[in-house]
Structures are given as structure tokens and as C-alpha cells.
N, C-alpha and C positions, 0 to 999 in steps of 0.2 A: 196475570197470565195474558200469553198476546192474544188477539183475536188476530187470525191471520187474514180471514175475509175483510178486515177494515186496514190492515196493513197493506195488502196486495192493493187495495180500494185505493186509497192514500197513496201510496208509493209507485205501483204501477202503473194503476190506473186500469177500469173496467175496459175499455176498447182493447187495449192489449192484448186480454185474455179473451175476450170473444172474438175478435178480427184475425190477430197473428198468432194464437196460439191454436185454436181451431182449423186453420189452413196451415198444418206442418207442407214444408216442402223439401226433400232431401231425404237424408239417412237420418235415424236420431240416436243419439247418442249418449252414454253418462260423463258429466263435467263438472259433478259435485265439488271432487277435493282441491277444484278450481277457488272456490269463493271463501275458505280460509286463509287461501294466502294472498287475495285481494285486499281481505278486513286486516291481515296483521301490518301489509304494508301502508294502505289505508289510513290505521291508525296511529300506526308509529311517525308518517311521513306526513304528512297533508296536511300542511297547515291553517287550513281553509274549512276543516271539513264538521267544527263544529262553530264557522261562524256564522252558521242561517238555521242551525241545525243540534236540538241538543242531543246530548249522550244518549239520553231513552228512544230516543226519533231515529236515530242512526242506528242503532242497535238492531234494533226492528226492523229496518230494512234490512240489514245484513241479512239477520234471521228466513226472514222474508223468501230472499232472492235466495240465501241456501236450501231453501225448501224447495226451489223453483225449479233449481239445477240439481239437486237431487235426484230428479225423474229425467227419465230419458227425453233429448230436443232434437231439434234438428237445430243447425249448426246459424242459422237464422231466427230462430228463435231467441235462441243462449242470443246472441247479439241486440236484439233487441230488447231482450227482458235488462241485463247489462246497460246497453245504452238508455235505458227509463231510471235504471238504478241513480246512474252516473249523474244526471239531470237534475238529481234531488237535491243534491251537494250544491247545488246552486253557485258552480263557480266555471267559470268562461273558458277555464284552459284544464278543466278532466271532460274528458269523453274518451268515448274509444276511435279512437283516431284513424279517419278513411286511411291517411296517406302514410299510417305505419304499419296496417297490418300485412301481412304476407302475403305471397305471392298467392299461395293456395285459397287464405280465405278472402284476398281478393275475388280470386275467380268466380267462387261461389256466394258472392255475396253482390258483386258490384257490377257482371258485367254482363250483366242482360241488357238486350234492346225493349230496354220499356221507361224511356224519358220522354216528355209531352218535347210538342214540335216547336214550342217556342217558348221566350222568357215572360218574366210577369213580377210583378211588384204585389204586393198587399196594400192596401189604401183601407186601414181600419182590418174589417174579415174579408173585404172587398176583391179578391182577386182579376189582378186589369194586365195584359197583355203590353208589355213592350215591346218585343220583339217578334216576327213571327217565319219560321221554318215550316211550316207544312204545306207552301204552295196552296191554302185555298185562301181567297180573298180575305172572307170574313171572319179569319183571325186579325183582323189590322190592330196596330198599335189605336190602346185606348179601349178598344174590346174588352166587358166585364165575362170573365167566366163566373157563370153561377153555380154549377154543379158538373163533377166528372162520374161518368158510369154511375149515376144515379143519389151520388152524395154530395150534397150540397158542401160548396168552398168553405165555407163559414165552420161547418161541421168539420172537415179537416184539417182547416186548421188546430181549431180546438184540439182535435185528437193529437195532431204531430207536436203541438208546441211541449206538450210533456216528454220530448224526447230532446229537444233543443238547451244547446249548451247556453248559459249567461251567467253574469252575477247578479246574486238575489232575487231579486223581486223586478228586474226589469226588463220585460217582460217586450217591450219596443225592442232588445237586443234578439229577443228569439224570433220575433217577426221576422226581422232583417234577415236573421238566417236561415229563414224557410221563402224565402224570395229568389228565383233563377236567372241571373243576369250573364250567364256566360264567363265570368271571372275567375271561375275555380276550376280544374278539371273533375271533383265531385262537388258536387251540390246536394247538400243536408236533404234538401225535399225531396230530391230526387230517390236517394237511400233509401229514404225512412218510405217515403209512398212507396215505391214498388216493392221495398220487405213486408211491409202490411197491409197491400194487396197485390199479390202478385197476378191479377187477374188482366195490369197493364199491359202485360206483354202482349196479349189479343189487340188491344187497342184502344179506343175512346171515344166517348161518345158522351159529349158535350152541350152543354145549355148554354148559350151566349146571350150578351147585352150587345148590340152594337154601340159603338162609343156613341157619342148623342142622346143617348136613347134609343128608341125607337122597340120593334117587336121582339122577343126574345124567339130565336128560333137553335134548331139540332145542329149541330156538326159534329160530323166522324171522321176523325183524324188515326192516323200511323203512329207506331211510336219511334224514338229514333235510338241509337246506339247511342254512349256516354261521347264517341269520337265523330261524333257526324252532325259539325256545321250545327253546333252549340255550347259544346264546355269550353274554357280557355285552358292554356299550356300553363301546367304547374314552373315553377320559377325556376328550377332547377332543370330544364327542356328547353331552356330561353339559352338564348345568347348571355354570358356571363357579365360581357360588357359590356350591352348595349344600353343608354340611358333610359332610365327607369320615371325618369320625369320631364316636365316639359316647362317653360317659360312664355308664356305667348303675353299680347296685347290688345286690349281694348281702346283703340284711341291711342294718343300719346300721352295719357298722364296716367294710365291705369294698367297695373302688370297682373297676369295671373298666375300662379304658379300651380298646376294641376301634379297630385301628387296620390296614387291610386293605390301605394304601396310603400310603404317601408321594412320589409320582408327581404333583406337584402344582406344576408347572413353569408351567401354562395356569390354576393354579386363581386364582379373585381374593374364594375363602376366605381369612378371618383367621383363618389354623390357628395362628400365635402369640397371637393373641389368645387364640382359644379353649382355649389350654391355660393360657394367663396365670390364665386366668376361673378355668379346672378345678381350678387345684389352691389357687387361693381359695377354693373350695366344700370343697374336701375338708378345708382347716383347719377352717372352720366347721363341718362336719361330724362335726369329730374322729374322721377314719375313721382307721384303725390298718394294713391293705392295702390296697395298691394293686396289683392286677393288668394288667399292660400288654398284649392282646394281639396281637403279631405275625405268626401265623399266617398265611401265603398272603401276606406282606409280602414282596417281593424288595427294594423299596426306593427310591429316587429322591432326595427331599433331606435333610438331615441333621440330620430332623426331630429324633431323641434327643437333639441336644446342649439343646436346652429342656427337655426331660424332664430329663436328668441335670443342668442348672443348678441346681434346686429341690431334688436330692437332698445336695447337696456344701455345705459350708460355709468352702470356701477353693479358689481356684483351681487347677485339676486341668488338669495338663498333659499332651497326650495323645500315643500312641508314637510314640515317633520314628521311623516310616518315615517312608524319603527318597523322593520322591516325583522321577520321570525322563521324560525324553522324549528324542527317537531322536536328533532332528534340532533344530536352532535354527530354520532356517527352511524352510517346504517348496519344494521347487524346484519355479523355474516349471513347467514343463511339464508336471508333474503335476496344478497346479491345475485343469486344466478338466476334467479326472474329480473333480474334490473338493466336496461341499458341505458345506454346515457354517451354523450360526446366528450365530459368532462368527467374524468372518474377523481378527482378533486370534492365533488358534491358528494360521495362518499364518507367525507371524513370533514366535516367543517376546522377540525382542532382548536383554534385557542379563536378563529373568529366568533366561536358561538358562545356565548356568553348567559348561564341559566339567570330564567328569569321564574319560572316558580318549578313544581315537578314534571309540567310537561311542555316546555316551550323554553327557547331560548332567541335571542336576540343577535344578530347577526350586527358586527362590527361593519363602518363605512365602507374601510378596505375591503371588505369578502366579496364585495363586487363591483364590476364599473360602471353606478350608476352615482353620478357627480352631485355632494352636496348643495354645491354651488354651481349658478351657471357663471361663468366671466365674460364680460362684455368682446366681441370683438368688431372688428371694422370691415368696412364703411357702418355708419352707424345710418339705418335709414329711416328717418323721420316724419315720414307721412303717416297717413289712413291704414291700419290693419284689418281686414276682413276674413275670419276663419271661418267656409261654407262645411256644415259638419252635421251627421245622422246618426241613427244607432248603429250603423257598424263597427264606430271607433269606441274599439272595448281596451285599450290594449296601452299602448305607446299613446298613439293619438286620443285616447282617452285625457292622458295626464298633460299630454300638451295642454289640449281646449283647458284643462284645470287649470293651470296654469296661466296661462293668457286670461283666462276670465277673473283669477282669481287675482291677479296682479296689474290689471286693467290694461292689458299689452293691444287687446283688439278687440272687434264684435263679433261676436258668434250668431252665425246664421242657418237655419233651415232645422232642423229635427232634434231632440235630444240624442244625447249618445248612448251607445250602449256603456258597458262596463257599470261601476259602482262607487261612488264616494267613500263606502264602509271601507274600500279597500279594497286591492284582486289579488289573485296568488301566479306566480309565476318566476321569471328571473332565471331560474334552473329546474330542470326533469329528469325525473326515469322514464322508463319507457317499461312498463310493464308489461312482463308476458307472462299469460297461465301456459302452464304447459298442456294442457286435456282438450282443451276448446283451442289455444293456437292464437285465443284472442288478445290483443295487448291495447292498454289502457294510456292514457298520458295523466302521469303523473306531478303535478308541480311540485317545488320544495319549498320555495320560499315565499312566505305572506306578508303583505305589507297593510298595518294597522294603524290609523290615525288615532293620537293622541287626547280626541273628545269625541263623545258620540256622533255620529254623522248618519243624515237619512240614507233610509236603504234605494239608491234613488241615482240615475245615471245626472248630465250636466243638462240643465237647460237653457237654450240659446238665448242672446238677445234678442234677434228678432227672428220670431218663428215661421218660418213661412211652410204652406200645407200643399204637398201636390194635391191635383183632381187628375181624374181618366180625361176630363178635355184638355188636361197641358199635356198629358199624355200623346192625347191623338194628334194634338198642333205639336207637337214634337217642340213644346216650349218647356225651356228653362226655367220657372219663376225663383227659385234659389238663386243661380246668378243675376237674371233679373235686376233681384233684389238686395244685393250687392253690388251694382252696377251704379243701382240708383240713390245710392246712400247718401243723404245730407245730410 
């Protein structure tokens, strides 16, 4: 028999239920016969979803969050009890997705003015000020916040990391995405704080450290709108061709190639061209390193295998994870909660190949991700440095695997996010309940390595650790420390 007090314990987690479910805000509503057709898509599709996770564990959550949604919510609750569900699955590309849901549960979910006045990093549970918007001095870059409206940083963290998407157990990937750098027009913390307190909109009222040290005193700050002189322009807002990356110089023998994004699905940049060009210049330049940097790179297309063509002088074959999917074909009746860009993933037909009753193995051909890289030219022969964090869960995940694993360069500065076990993604549905309105990102296909692998993102060669005082000196010590590489 379940006990559901240790499942909801487990699964959702006790803050949930005393913080965001004790402050409804809205209408509430019923969105029960919502969470059957989550579990059957769920189960039939998600090829990830009992790899951190077995059948009894999943089950119980199911149950769990059916019980949840069985009672009447408000329409931010269902979201956040959902987005805790989603979390459990310990995999990097299911949540409920800011930038798919609708217009309506936009409105009412995202777009109050209740975002703090400026950005910030985690250092440990440490929350330190990068950036600062609220016009009073003593937020300056370097500044520890220690507590907002009375709850210590440390404690919030804690609470929101149980809502943050990653694979596995890595747990540096959900840091990174509870950190507000202005990169995304939503920001995870931003969501998740003002759904499970929505007491931000009044404002804030703050403990600080000044960077140095020194006394900890009050600040009471505004909060601001998600559009006001803090989020960045989602990518598809952007200029379609405007270059996505940059080539700069340290010196004459040292190139950097700063690379923020590979998210470049809508771009109608020649980002092959332009690295074609790049590492023409760099021969003629006779530079000796080349610094790659990925930092704040989660990832998209698989931009590095051009990069790594010009470092290889004979084709380089890459690991053999087998790459699966749940189902051959999706059953009807699931389709009209499904979207999707390619209605192809619908029906794998003779690519998917059974491998016992519930998994099958997707043939090379079913997608264009190259067994092989092929060498091409200029071939450039010097120093490789790959600057890399836990944000690269994704594409730049496999890169860094890649280069590290085939000794292409040094990997520098933080581990990554993502997972050795393997991620899931390549192709999606786009799940919608119809009751709640809420729609879910779905991946199809899992990519599983061939021998057991730690549950464990990549570890750099040389690790190097920010402080709030490189912070406040507005230093670099990552590049630094590729600068200075012997």
C-alpha cells in the first residue's frame, strides 16, 4: 500500500505543500483527467523515464500527483505541483516548458513584476550579485545576498532545486539554472520564486554582505517587470542573421572563439561558413591557441563537430551510444495532445528496430547525428582550450566529451551539466493537457552507452573556482587560466 505522506515527502517535497499550496492564488479549478494522459504518454514515449527511476518510484508519483490534481487548484499550483513531478525524472529536456505554454497561461503565470533588480550567481548556496538594476549602490557586483524577506539564500535554494530540470544526480546543472544572468527572456528562479512566494510583488527586503566583507546591513529594493533592463531577447526576437559568435584576440598567437549559443535552429547565419573563414584566418595567422568559449552554452545543434573536423587528421568515430525510443509508433489517440515540428517522429517505421518488449533501437539513418566526424581543412595544429560549466547539458555537453575523451584539448573551469549515463532528446512532442492548458516537453529519443557510466556530468582538466572577490574585480580567473596555460 502507498503511503502517500512519504510519496508526496519524496516526490514533492514538504515546502511545496506548506509554501505554494497554502497561498492559492487565482480561481481553482478541477484538472484531474489531466494526469492520465500525462502517465500514458509518459510511459509509452519517454525513453529516459526509468533511467534514474524504477517502475515502483514512478508509479507513485503518478499516483501521487493524481491525487493532487484531483482536488480543486489554482492554476499555479497544478503548475508547480507538475513542474516538482517533472524534476523527478531526472532528465534535462522534460519540464513544463516557459516558452511553450500559451498565451493565457502565460499571462497568469509569468507576468507579474516581481523579479529581484539584479543578476547573481551561486558560489556553493552562496548567492553573490553580478549585475545590479535597482539604482542603490550597495547591491554592487560581488555583494553576498544572505536572505530575501526573511529566508535565508541557502534555504531557497534548497527549496527551488527540487523544481530544476537536469540529468540525474547532477545537481551543479540545477545550480546553474537557478542563477539570473540576463540570457533568457524567463529565468527558472525567477518562475519558481515568485510562484512560491508570491509575496515578491510587494518588494524585498534584503540582508547583504558587501563583497570584501565587512557588516551585513538591510536593503529594500523594487521589484522589476520580466521586460525591464534584465531578461535577454529569446532568439527567435533576434535578428535571424545576425552573427551568433565572435572570433577575438589575445595577443598574436592566441584566438578566442566565444560561443554563447548554439540554439540556432531559426538562425539563417552561416555559422559553418563562419568558422570555415575562422580557422582560415587562424592559419594565416599562425596562431598557436585557440580558446573555445562555452560558458553559459547549454547547447542546440552540434555545432563542435566542425570545430573538431579541423582539429583530427583521420576520421574519428564517435561513442557508441545506442540511441532508443519507447515506441515505434505513437498511438492514435494520444496524437491530439501531441505537437511536434516533425510529424515523422510519429511513426519511426522500419528505423526502430525492437530490442526487447519495450524499447527499440533507432537505426544511424533515423537522424542526422554523424557516426563519424571527417576531417576537414585547414587542419589547425596548435593548443586547444575548451572554457566550460554546468550549463552545457546538451550538444556542448558531448562536445567537451568528446575532446576530453579523444584528447582533442583541455577542459577548463567547472564541470558540466548533463550526464555520462546518457540524455534524452534528438526529437519532441509537445504535450498539452487539455483541463489545465498546461503542456509538458516531451523527448523521444534516448541515447544509452554501451557499459555502465557514472551518474556524473564531465570534469575539467583544470578546475578553476570563482570567488565574490573575482566577482567584485570584475576578473576573469577561467580565462585567466587559459591564457596562461603551459
Amino acid at each position: 500500500m502507498i503511503n502517500r505522506r512519504s510519496v508526496l515527502g519524496g516526490a514533492f517535497g514538504a515546502s511545496l505543500v506548506s509554501s505554494a499550496w497554502a497561498k492559492p492564488h487565482g480561481e481553482a479549478r478541477g484538472f484531474g483527467g489531466d494526469i492520465a494522459i500525462l502517465r500514458e504518454a509518459y510511459q509509452t514515449l519517454h525513453p529516459g523515464l526509468y533511467r534514474y527511476n524504477t517502475r515502483a518510484e514512478m508509479s507513485a508519483r503518478f499516483e501521487a500527483l493524481a491525487q493532487v490534481w484531483s482536488r480543486h487548484q489554482t492554476l499555479p499550483q497544478a503548475y508547480l505541483s507538475l513542474s516538482q513531478f517533472l524534476a523527478t525524472i531526472k532528465c534535462g529536456h522534460t519540464y513544463a516548458n516557459f516558452y511553450n505554454q500559451s498565451d493565457a497561461v502565460h499571462q497568469q503565470l509569468f507576468a507579474a513584476r516581481d523579479r529581484l533588480p539584479f543578476h547573481f550567481v551561486w558560489l556553493s548556496e552562496r548567492m553573490v550579485v553580478t549585475a545590479n538594476m535597482s539604482g542603490d549602490p550597495r547591491l554592487a557586483a560581488g555583494t553576498e545576498v544572505i536572505s530575501i524577506n526573511g529566508v535565508r539564500c541557502a534555504a531557497l535554494l534548497r527549496q527551488l532545486i527540487a523544481f530544476a530540470r537536469a540529468d540525474g544526480s547532477n545537481d551543479a546543472k540545477r545550480r546553474s539554472l537557478l542563477e539570473v544572468q540576463g540570457a533568457d527572456e524567463y529565468e527558472t528562479f525567477d518562475l519558481f520564486y515568485s510562484l512560491l512566494h508570491p509575496e515578491a510583488a510587494q518588494g524585498f527586503s534584503l540582508r547583504v554582505r558587501p563583497a570584501g566583507g565587512g557588516r551585513v546591513g538591510r536593503v529594500e529594493v523594487s521589484p522589476i517587470e520580466r521586460t525591464q533592463a534584465r531578461g535577454g531577447a529569446r532568439a527567435d526576437a533576434l535578428d535571424r542573421s545576425a552573427p551568433a559568435w565572435c572570433l577575438a584576440y589575445h595577443g598574436e598567437r592566441i584566438a578566442r572563439l566565444s560561443m554563447p549559443g548554439w540554439a540556432l535552429y531559426n538562425s539563417d547565419w552561416d555559422w559553418r561558413g563562419f568558422l570555415a573563414t575562422s580557422f582560415e584566418e587562424l592559419q594565416a595567422r599562425a596562431v598557436t591557441r585557440l580558446i573555445v568559449d562555452l560558458r553559459g552554452n547549454e547547447g542546440g545543434l552540434d555545432c563542435g563537430h566542425e570545430i573538431i573536423a579541423r582539429l583530427i587528421d583521420r576520421d574519428l568515430p564517435l561513442a557508441a551510444y545506442e540511441r532508443r525510443v519507447r515506441c515505434q509508433r505513437t498511438p492514435d489517440h494520444l496524437n491530439q495532445y501531441l505537437d511536434t515540428w516533425d510529424d515523422s517522429f510519429r511513426n519511426w517505421g522500419d528505423d526502430a528496430i525492437r530490442i526487447d518488449d519495450e524499447s527499440f533501437r533507432l537505426r544511424s539513418s533515423a537522424e542526422s547525428v554523424a557516426p563519424i566526424i571527417t576531417p576537414k581543412g585547414p587542419r589547425f595544429r596548435g593548443e586547444v582550450a575548451v572554457l566550460i560549466d554546468s550549463s552545457n547539458s546538451s550538444a556542448t555537453f558531448q562536445f567537451a566529451n568528446i575532446m576530453k575523451t579523444n584528447g582533442l584539448g583541455r577542459l577548463i573551469g567547472s564541470p558540466t551539466g548533463g550526464n555520462l549515463r546518457g540524455i534524452n532528446g534528438g526529437a519532441f512532442f509537445f504535450l498539452r493537457l487539455p483541463l489545465s492548458g498546461l503542456e509538458c516537453d516531451l523527448p523521444l529519443i534516448g541515447t544509452f552507452p554501451p557499459t555502465p557510466m557514472p551518474d556524473a556530468g564531465i570534469e575539467p582538466d583544470v578546475f578553476v573556482a570563482r570567488s565574490a572577490d573575482d566577482i567584485a574585480a570584475g576578473r576573469d580567473t577561467v580565462l585567466e587560466s587559459a591564457l596562461g596555460l603551459t
